[in-house]
C-alpha positions as CSV (number, residue, x, y, z in Angstrom):
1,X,0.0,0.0,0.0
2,X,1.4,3.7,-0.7
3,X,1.3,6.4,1.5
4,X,-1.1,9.0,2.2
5,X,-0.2,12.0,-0.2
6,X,-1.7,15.3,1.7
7,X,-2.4,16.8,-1.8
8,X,-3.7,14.3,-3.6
9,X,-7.2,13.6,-3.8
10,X,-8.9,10.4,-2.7
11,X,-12.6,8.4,-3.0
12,X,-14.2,7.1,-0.5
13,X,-13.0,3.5,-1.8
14,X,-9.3,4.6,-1.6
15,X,-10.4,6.7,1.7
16,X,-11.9,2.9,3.2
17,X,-8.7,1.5,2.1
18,X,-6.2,3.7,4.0
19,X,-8.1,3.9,7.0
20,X,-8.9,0.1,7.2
21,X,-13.1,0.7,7.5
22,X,-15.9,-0.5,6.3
23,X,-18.1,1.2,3.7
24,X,-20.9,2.6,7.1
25,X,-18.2,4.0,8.9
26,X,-17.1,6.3,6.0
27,X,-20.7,7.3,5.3
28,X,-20.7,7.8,9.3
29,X,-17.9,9.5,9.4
30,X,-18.8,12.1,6.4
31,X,-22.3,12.7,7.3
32,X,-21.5,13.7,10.9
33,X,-18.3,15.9,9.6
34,X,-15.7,14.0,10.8
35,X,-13.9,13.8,7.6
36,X,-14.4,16.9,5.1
37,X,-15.2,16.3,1.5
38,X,-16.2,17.5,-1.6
39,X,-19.3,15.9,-3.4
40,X,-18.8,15.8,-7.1
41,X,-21.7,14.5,-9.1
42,X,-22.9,11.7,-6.3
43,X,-19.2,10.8,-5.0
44,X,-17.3,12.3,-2.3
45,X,-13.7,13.3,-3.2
46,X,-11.2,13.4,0.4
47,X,-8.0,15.5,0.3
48,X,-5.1,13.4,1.6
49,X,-4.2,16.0,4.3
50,X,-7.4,15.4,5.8
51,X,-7.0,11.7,5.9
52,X,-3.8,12.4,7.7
53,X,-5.8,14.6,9.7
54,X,-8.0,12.0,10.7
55,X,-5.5,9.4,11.8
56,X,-2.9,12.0,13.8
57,X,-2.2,12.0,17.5
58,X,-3.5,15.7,17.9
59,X,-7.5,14.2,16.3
60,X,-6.9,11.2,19.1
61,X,-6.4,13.6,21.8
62,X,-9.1,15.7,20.7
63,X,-11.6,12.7,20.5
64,X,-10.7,11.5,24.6
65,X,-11.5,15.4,25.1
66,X,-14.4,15.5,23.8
67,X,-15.5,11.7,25.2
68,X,-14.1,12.8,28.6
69,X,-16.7,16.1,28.7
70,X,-19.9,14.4,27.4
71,X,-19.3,11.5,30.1
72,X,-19.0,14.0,33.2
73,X,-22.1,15.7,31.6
74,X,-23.8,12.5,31.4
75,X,-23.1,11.6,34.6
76,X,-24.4,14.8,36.0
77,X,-27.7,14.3,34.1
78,X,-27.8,11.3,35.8
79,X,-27.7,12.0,39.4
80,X,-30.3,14.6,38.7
81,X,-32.0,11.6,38.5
């Protein structure tokens, strides 16, 4: 497999590849913004930076964050209860 190239662009079936997921995550993953991309026609077209994006330290980081706030606000929902 090659590398990610951050200026090339990519489809979602390339996009799949790199990132080792199945077709519903991609769709997930596009429809809730996760991944940027451009429609063209009815495909989606992903620049390679944001695959590398996606995948870097800083995005895991960012993603316990985020997890770590909506759990304490769940919890504090909860014990409302």
């Amino acid at each position: 497999m090659k590398d990610i190239n951050p200026n090339e662009v990519y489809t979602t079936e390339e996009a799949r590849n790199f990132l080792k997921v199945s077709e519903s995550t991609i769709k997930r993953l596009l429809k809730n913004g996760i991944i940027r991309a451009n429609k063209v026609g009815v495909q989606y077209r992903i620049l390679g930076a944001e695959l590398l994006r996606l995948v870097s330290p800083k995005a895991e980081k960012k993603a316990t964050i985020l997890y770590r706030r909506i759990k304490t606000k769940a919890k504090k929902k909860i014990e409302k209860w």
